[in-house]
C-alpha positions in Angstrom: 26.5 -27.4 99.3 23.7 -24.7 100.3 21.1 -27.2 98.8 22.5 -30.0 101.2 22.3 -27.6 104.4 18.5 -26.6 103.2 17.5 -30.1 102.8 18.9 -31.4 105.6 16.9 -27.9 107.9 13.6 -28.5 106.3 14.2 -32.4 107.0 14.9 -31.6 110.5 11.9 -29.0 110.6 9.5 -31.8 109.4 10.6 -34.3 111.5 9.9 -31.4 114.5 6.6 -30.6 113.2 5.8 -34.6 112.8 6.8 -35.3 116.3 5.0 -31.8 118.1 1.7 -33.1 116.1 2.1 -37.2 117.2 2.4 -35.7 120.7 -0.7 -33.4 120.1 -3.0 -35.9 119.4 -1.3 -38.8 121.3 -3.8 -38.2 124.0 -6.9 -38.5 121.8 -6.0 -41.1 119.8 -5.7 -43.4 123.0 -8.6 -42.0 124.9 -10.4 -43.0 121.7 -8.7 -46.3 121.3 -9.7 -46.6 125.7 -13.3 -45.4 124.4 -13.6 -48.0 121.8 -12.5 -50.8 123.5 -14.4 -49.9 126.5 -17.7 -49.8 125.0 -17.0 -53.5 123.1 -16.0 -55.1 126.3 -19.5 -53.1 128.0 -21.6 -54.3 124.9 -20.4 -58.1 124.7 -20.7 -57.7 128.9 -24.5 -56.7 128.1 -24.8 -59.7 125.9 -23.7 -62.3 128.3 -25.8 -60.1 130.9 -28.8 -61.5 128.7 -28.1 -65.2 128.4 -27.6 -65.3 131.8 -31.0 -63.8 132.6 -32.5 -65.9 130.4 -30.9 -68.9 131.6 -31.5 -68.0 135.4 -35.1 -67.2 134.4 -35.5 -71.2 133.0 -33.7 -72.7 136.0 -36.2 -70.7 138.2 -39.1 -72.3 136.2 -37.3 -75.6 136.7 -36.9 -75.1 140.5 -40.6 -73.9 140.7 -41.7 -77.0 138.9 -39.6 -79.5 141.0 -40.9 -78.0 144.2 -44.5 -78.0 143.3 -44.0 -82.0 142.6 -41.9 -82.7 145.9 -44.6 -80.7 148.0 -47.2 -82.8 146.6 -45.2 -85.8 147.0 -44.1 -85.1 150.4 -48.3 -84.3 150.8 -49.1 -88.1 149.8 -46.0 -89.4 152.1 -43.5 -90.3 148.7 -41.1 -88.0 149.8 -39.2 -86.7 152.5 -38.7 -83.6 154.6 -34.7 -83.8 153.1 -36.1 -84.0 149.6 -38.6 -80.7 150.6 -35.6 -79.0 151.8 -33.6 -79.6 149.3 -36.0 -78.3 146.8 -36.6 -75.0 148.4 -33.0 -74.6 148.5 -32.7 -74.9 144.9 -35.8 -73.0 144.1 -34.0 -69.9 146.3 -30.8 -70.8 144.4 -32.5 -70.3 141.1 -34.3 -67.0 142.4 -31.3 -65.8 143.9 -29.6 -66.3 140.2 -32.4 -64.6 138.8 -31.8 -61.5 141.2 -27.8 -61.8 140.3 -28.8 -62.2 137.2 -30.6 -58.7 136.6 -28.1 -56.8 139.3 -25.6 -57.9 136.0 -27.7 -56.7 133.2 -28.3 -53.3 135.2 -24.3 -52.8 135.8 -23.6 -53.6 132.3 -26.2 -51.2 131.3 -24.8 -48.5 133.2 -21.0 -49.6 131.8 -22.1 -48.9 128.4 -23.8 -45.7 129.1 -20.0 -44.3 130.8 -18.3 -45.6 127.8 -20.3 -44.5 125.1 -20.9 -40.7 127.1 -24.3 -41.3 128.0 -26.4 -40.1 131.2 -27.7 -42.9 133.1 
């Protein structure tokens, strides 16, 4: 029977010592987990940060372009003040992406640098 008793106290002491050291490093197993999924989300942020610079950057060449032709058009009498106007609207659109554009890259850049510990 003394064999029984002794398991059963050094079952019971493992089991305390199991559940004293989960709630030890509870804490800094999920700040980790927080950490690491933190600085994914930031770095696939950063990514998408960069395609939509990129892509803001060719629609502002495109809206450039377009009103360089309606000005001149407009200049030989093809086109009409509503067409001017509507091309510097989109050419301020496409620079206001770009602007947007960085603003997101420079947030996303400053995410990553929190969640991976860094100074900014």
């Amino acid at each position: 029977m003394m064999g029984g008793r002794s398991s059963r106290w050094t079952s019971r002491r493992a089991s305390t010592m199991c559940a004293r050291a989960c709630a030890r490093w509870r804490p800094i197993a999920a700040r980790w987990t927080t950490a690491s999924t933190s600085s994914w989300s930031s770095r696939c942020a950063l990514r998408e940060a960069d395609t939509r610079r990129s892509t803001s950057e060719a629609m502002l060449a495109a809206a450039e372009e377009g009103h360089r032709v309606c000005t001149k058009l407009f200049a030989i009498g093809l086109a009409t003040t509503l067409e001017v106007a509507e091309a510097e609207t989109q050419l301020e659109r496409a620079r206001l992406g770009v602007v947007d554009a960085r603003i997101e890259r420079r947030i996303g850049e400053a995410r990553l640098a929190y969640a991976l510990g860094r100074p900014l």
